[in-house]
ZAKOLPA-678400 format. One record per residue: x, y, z of N, C-alpha, C, CB in turn. Coordinates in steps of 0.2 Angstrom, whole numbers, plus 5000, padded with zeros to 4 digits. Glycine has a CB too. Layout:
<atoms>
XYZXYZXYZXYZ;...
</atoms>
This chain:
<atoms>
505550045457506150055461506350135460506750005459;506650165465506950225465507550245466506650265468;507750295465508150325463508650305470508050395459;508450325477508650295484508750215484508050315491;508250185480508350105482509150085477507450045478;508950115471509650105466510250115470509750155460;510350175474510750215476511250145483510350285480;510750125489510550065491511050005490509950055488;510749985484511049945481511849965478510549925475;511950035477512650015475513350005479512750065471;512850055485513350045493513649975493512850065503;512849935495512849875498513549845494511949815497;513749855487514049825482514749835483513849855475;515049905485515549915488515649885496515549985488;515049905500515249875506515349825510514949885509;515149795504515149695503515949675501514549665495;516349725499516849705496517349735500516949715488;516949785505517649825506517949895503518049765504;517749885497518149925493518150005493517849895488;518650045495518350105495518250155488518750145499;517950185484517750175478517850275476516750135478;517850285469517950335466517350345464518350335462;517150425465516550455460516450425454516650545458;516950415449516650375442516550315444517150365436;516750285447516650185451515850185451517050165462;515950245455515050245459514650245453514750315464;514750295449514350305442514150245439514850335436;514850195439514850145433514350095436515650115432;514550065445514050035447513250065447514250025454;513250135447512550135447512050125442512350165448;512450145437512250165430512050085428512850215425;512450025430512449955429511549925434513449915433;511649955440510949935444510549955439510749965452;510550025437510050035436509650035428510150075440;510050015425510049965418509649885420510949945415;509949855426509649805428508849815431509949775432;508849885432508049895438507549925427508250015448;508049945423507449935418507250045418506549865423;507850045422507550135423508250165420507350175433;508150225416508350255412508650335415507850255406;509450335417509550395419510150445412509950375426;509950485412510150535408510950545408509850585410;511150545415511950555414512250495415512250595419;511750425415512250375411512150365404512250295413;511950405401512050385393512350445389511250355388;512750485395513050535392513650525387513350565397;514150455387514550465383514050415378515250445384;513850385377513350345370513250425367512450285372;512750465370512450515365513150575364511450565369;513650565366514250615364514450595357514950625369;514650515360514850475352514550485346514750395352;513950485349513450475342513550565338512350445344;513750605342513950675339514650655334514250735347;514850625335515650635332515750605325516350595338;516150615319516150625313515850535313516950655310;515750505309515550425308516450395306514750415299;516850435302517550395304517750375311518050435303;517550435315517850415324517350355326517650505331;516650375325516150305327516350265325515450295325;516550235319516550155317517450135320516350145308;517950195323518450175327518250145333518750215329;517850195337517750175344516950135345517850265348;516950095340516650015339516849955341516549995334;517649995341518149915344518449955352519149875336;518249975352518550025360517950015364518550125360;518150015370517349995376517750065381517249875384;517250115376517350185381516850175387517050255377;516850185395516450175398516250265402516650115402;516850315400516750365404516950425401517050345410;516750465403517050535399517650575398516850575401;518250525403518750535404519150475400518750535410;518650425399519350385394518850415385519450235395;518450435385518050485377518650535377517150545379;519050545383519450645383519850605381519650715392;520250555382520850515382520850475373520850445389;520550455372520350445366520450495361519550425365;519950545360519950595356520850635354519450635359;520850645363521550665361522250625359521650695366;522350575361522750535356522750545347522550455358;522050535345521950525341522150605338521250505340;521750665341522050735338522850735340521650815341;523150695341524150715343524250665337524650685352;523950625334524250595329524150645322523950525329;523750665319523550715315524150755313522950755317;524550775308524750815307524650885300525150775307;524950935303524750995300524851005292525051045305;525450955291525650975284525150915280526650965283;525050875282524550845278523850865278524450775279;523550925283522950955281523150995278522450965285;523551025277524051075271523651065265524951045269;524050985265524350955258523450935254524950865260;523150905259522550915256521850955255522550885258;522251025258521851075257521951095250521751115261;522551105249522951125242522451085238523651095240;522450995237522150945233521350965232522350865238;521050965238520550995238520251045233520451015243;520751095237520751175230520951155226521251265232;521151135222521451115217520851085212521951075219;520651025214519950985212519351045212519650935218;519451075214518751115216518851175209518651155226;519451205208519751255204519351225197520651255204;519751145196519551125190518951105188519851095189;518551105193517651075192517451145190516951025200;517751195194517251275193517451295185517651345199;517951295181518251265176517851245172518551235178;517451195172516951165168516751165170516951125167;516251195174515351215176515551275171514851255186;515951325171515951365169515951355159516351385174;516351295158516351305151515651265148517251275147;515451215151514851175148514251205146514651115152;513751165145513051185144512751165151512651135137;512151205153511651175158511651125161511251175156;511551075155511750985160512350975162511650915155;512851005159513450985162513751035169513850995156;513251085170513451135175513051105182513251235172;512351065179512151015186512450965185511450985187;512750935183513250855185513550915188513750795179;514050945186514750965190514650995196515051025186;514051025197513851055205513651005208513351105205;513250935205513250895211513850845212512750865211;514250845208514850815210515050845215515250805205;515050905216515550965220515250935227515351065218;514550915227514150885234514750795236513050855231;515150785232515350715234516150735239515550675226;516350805236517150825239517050815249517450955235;517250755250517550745259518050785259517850655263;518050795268518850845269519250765272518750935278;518950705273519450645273519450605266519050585279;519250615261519650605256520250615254519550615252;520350535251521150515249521450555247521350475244;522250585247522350635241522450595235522950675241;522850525236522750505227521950475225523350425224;521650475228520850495225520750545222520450515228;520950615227520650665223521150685216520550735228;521850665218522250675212521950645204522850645213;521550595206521250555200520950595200520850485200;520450615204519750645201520050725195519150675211;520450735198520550795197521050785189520950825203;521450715187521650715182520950685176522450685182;520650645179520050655174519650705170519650625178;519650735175519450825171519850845168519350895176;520650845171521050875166521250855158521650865169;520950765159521050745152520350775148521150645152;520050755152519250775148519450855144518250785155;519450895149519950995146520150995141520651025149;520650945141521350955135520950895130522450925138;520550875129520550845123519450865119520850745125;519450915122518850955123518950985116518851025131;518650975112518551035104517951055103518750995097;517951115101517451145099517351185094517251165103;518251145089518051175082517551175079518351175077;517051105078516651125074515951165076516451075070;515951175082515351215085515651295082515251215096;516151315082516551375078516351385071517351365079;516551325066516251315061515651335058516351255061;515051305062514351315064514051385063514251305071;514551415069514151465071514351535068514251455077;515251525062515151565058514751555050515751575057;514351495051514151485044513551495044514251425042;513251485050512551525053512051595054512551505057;513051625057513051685056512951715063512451705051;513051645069512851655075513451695080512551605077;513251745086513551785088513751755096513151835086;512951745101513151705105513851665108512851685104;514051675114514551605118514451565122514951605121;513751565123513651515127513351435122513051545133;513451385123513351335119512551335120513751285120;512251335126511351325129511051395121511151375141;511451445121510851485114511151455109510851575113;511851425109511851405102511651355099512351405099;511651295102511351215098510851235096511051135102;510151295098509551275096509751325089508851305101;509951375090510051405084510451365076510451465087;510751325077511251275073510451245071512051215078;510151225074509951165073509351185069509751125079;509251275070508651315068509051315060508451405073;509651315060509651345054509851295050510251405053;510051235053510151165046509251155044510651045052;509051175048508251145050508051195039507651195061;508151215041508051295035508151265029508651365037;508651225029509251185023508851135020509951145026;508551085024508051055023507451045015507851075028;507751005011507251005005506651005004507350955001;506051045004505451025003505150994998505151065003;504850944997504850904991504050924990505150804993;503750944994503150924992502750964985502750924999;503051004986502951044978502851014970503551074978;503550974973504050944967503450874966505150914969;503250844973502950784971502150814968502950734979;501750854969501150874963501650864957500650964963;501950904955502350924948502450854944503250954949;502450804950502750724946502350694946503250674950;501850694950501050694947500650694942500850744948;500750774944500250784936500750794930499750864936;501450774929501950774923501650694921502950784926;501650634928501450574924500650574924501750504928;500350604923499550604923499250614915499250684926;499050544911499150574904498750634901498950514901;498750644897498250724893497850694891498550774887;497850644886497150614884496850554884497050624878;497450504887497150444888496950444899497750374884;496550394900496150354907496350324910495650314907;496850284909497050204910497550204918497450164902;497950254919498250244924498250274930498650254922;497450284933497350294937497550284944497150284936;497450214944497550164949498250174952497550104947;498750174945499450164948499650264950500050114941;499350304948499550374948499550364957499050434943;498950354958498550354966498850334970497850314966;499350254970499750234974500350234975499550194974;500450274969501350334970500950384972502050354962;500650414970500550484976500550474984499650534974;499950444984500050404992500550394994499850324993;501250344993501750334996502050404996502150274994;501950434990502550504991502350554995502850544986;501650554995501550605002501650585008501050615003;501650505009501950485017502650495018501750415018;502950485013503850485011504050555005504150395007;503850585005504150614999505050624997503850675000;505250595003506150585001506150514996506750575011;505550504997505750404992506150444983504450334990;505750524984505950554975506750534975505950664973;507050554982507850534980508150464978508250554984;507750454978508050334979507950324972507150244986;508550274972508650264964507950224960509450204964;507650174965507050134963506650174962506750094968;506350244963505950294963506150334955506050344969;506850344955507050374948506850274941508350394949;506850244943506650184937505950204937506650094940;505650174943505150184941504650234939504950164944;504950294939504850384938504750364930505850464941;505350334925505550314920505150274918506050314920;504850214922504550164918503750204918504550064922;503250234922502750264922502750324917502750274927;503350364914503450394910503150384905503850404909;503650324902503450294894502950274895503950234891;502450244900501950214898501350274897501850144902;501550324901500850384902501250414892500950474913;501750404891501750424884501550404880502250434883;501650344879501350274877500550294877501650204882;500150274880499450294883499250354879499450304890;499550424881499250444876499550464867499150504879;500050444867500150424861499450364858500850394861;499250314861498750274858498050314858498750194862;497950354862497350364862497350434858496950344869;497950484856497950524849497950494843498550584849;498250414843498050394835497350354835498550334831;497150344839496450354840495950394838496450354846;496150444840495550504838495950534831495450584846;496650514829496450544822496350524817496750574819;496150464820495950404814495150434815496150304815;494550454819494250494818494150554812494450504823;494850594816494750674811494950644800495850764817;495150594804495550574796494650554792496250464797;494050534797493650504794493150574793493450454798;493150614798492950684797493050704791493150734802;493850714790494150754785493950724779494950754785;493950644779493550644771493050634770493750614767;492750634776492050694772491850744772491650704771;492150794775492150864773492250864765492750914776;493050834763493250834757492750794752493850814757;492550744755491950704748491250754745491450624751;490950804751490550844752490750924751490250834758;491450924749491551004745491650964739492251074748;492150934737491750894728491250884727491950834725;490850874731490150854730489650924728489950814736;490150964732489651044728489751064723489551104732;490651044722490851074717490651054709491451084718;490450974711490150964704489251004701490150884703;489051014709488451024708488351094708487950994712;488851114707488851184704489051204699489051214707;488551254696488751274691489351314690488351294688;489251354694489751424696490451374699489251484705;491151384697491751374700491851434705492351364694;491751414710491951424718492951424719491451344725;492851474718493751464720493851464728494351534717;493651504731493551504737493451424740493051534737;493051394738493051314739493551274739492751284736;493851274732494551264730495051274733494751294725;495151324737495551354741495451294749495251454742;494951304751494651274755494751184754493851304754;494751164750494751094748495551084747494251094741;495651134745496651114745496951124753497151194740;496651174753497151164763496751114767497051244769;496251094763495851024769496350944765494551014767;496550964762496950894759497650904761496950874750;497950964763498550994764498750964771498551064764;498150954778498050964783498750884784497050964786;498950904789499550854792499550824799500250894792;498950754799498950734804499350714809498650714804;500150704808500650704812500750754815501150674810;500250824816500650884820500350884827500350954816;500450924829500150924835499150914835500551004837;498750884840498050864840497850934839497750824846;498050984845497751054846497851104839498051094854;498351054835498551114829498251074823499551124827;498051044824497750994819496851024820497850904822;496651014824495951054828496051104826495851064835;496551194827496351234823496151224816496751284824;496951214813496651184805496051194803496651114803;495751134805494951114804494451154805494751074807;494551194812494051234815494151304808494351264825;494751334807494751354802494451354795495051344801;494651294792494351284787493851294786494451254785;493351224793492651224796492251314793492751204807;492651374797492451444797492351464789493051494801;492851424788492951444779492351424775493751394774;492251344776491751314773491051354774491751234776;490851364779490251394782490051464777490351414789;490751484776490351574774490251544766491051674775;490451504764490351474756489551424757491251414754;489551394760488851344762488151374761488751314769;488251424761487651494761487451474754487951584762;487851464750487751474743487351414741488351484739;487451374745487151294745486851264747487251264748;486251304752486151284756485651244756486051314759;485251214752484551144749485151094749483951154739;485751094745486351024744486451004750487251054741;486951064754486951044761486651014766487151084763;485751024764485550984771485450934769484951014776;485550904760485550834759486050794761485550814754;486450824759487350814764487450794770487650864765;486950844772487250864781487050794785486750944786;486550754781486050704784486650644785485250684779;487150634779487750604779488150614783487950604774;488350664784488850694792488350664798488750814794;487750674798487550674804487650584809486750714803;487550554801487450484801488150454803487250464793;488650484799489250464799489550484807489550494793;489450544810489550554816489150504823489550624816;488550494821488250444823488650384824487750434820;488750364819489150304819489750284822489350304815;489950364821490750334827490550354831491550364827;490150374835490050404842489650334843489650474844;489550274838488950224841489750174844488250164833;490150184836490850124837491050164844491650114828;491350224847491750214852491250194859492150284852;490450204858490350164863490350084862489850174865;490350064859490249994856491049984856489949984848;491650004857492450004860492349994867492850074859;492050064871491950044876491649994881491950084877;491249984878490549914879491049854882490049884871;491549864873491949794873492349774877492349784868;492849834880493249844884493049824890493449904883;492149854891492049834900492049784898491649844905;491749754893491449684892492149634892490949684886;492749644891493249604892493549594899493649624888;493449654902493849634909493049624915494549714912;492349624913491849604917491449554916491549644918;491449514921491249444922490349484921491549404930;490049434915489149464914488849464918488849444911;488849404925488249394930488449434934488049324934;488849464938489049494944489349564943489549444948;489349564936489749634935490549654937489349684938;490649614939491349624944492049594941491249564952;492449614942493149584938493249514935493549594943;493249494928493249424928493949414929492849404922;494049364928494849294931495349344926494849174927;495149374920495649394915495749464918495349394907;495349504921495649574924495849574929495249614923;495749504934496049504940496649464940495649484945;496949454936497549414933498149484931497349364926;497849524927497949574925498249634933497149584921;497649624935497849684942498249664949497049694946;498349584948498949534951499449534950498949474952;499449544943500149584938500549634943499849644931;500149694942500149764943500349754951499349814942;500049724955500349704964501249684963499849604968;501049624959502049604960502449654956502249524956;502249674951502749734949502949774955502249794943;502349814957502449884963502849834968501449914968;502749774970503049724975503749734974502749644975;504049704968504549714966504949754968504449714962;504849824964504849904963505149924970504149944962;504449924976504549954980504549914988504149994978;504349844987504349794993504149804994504549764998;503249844994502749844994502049774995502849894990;502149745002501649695000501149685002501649655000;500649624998499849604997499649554999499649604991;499249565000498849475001498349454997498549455008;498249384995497649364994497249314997497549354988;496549334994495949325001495549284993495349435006;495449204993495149164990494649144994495549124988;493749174991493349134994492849104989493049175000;492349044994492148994989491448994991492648914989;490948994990490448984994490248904996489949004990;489848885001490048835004489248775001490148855014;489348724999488748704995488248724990488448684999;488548754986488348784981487848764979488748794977;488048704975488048634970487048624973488848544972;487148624979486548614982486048654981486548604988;486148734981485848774980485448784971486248824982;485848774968485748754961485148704961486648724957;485348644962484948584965484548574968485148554968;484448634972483748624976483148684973483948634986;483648744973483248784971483248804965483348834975;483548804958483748804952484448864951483048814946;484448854946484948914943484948994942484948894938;484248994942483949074943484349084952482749074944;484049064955484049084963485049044964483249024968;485449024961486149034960486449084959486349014955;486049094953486449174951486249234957486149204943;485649234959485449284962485749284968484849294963;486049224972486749234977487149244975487149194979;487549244968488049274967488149314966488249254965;487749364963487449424963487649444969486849424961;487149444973487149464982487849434985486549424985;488249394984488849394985489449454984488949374982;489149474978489649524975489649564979489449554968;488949584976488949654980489249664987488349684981;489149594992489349604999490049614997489049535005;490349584996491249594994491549674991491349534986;491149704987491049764985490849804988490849764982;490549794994490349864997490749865003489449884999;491049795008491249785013492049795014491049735015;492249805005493049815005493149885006493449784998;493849895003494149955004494349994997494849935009;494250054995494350084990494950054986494350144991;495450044989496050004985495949924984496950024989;495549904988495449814987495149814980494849774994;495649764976495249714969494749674972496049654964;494349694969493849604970493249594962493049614979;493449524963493049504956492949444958493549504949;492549394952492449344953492849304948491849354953;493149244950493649204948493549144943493949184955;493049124946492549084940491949044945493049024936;491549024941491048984945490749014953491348914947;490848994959490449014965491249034971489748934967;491849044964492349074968492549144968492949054966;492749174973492949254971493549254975492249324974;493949304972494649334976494549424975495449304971;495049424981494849484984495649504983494549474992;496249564980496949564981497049634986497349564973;496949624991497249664995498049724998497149634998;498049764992498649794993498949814998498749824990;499749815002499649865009499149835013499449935008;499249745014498849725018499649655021498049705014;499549655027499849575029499149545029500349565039;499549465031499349415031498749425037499749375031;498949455042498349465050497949495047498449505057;497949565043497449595040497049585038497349605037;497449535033496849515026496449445032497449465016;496849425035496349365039495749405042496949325047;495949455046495449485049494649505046495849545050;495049525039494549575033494049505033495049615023;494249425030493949385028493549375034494349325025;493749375040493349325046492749385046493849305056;492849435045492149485045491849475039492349565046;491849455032491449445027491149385029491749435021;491649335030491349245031490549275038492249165037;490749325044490049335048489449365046490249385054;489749435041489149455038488849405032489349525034;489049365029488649305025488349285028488849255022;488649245036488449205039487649255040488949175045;487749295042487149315045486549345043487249355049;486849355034486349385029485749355025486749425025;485349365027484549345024484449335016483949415027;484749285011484649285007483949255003485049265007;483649295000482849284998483049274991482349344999;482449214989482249224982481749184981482749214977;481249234978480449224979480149194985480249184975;480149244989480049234997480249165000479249254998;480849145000481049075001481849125004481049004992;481949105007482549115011483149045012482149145019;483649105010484149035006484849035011484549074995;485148985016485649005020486048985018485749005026;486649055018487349045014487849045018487449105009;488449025018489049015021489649015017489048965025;490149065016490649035015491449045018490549055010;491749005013492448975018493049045013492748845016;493549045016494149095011494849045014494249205014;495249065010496049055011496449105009496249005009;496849125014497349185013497849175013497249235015;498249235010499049215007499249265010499349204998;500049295011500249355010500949335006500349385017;501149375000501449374994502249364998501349464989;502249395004503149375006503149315008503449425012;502549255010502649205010502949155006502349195010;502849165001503049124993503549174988502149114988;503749134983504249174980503949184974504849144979;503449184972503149214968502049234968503549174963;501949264963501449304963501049234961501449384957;501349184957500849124955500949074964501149064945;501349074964501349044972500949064977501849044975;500849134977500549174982499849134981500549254981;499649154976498849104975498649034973498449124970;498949004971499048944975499048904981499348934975;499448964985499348954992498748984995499948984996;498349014992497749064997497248984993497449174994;497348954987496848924985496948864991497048914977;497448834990497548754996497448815002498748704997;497448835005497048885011496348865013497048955008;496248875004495248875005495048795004494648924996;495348755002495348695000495348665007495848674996;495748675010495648645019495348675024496248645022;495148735022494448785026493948725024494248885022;493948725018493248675015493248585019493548655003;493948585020493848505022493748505030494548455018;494148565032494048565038493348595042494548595040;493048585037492048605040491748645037491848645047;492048685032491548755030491648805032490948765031;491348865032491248915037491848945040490848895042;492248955036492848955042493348965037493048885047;494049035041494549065034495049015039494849185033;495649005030496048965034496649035032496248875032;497249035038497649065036498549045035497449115039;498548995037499048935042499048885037498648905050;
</atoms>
């Protein structure tokens, strides 16, 4: 259809009625045909695309208005601008400036982040905003102003020595200089160290090792009152310790000393000649005061030792009959302090497996609940049993028993962790005490021993022996005590056992 056929149609519309019609009339009819013909004329959607110009307050007015012409749009508008009055865009330009005074105000006094909030707030200020809007907006800021302090950034920044006024260069600097204040401990913790490290006795290794550990991870733990006890219980006993092992060795020098002294009487009778010199020698060797200091006790000796020598010259066929008695006698104790030490392993090592027996792992489960105590520091234990033992014994003898257990051990031994206890508990049981371990751990650790058993080729005398065994594991914060904890790993393995073998219980 065209623009003549539209045209057409609008006559016929008037002509039909008679009606003699106005230029906007005509518009209105045509612009209606030709909406119905589906064709799109430019100057009838002149007031739709004006509307859509005008502020969105006036749009969502003239939503309830059926403007049809440009003349009732002129009629509209202007009503609306004769209602408006001058003293209220006054009044709210003041309100405006006024708001705007006080945000510039505070971009101006804040830090960075506060100078972009404040500028994009400044994006929110309408020129049709309320005034008792903006009067809120505006006494909010005022309250936030007046109750704004920044003595102690003042405080700060004369104690720091800082010159700056902008707050963006000062926090870092404050923060540089508390940073400065800051105790370094780590110094102090070697000093506490090696202050509890004994001089001449062995024995406290273990526990030195697992306070150094935590105080290098924490070294603020020096200040906690639990840290001052136990600073004090470790004391007395590294005192203790080498106190036992200096009366130790001078019950040694006591044995030396008399017989230096039986073998300068011994020359002095076999001499004819009276040696004063000796005499001399022989009095300050009975004089010697073994409650002095070990290193002042040692010169003494080394002393005399010098003294004796330049006199032995005179001696010298006596002395090497002599000397055969020294040599014997130092033999002797160098046989007893191995034969001390022997005893000593021999008291905390089980003889087949070499590994910790029930009395030194009783001992080292001690040492857990103490630290537990001390420091809530907890452990778990890992109870495992070999699975049909009784059979292996039985089928293959007692030789080829031990040589599992043996081969046990060592699997247990090589697959743990430097700080893991492991021994053998009695018979074809072993426990394992895992410090700084939860209960998932220690589960974990067991299910990987119970696979490598499962998988490892036990021989003895080209006869191949399959081994399985079961565990049960505790963790110490389960139970309320250190004998409950194993207990509970024992009923653990007890129901691994009944529930098939081969298998950790941890539940």
């Amino acid at each position: 259809m065209t623009i003549k056929d539209i045209s057409k149609k609008t006559l016929a519309h008037f002509k039909k009625s008679g009606y003699i019609f106005t230029p906007d009339e005509y518009q209105e009819i045509f612009c209606k045909e030709a909406k119905k013909a589906n064709i799109i004329f430019e100057d009838c959607n002149k007031v739709a695309e004006l509307i859509k110009k005008l502020d969105k307050r006036y749009q969502k007015i003239l939503n309830s208005y059926k403007i049809n012409s440009l003349y009732e749009l002129a009629i509209f508008l202007i009503n609306n601008l004769n209602r408006e009055k001058s003293d209220k865009d006054k009044e709210f330009a003041n309100e405006l400036f006024t708001y705007t005074k006080r945000v510039l105000q505070v971009i101006d006094m804040l830090p960075t982040k506060a100078k972009y909030i404040a500028s994009k707030h400044l994006d929110f200020l309408k020129p049709f905003m309320k005034s008792e809007d903006l009067a809120k907006l505006r006494n909010e800021w005022l309250d936030f102003m007046t109750t704004y302090d920044d003595s102690i950034v003042k405080k700060y920044k004369q104690k720091c020595g800082i010159k700056e006024v902008d707050l963006v260069e000062i926090l870092p600097q404050i923060v540089k200089c508390f940073e400065k204040d800051d105790p370094d401990f780590s110094e102090l913790v070697d000093s506490i160290i090696f202050a509890l490290t004994p001089s001449y006795a062995h024995f406290m290794d273990d526990e030195i090792a697992i306070l150094k550990r935590h105080l290098k991870d924490d070294p603020t733990l020096i200040t906690s009152k639990n840290f001052a006890n136990e600073f004090k219980i470790l004391t007395k006993k590294r005192i203790k310790k080498d106190k036992d092992e200096l009366r130790r060795k001078f019950v040694d020098i006591d044995k030396i000393t008399e017989a230096l002294s039986r073998k300068i009487l011994n020359l002095l009778k076999s001499s004819n000649a009276s040696s004063e010199e000796i005499r001399v020698i022989s009095k300050d060797l009975r004089n010697v005061d073994t409650n002095d200091n070990f290193e002042k006790v040692r010169e003494k000796l080394i002393t005399i030792t010098e003294s004796l020598d330049k006199e032995i010259t005179k001696f010298s066929d006596d002395i090497k009959k002599e000397n055969d008695d020294i040599k014997m006698l130092q033999k002797k104790i160098e046989l007893l302090e191995n034969q001390l030490k022997e005893v000593k392993k021999e008291a905390k090592t089980d003889d087949l497996t070499k590994m910790l027996n029930k009395k030194a792992l009783n001992d080292e489960l001690n040492k857990q609940e103490q630290f537990f105590k001390r420091h809530n520091r907890t452990y778990s234990i890992i109870f495992f049993d070999i699975d049909h033992f009784k059979n292996v014994n039985d089928t293959y003898g007692h030789d080829a028993g031990d040589v599992i257990l043996k081969s046990v051990g060592l699997i247990l031994n090589r697959y743990s962790r430097e700080i893991d206890i492991v021994g053998r508990f009695g018979g074809e049981e072993f426990v394992i005490i895992a410090p700084e371990t939860d209960k998932q751990g220690a589960y974990i650790f067991a299910e990987k021993i119970r696979k490598i058993i499962a998988k490892t080729k036990f021989m003895y005398k080209k006869t191949r022996i399959n081994i399985t065994i079961s565990a049960g594991v505790a963790e110490r914060i389960e139970t309320n005590s250190m004998e409950e904890t194993l207990k509970l790993a024992d009923e653990r393995l007890y129901k691994a056992k009944k529930g098939g073998r081969n298998r950790v219980e941890a539940e």
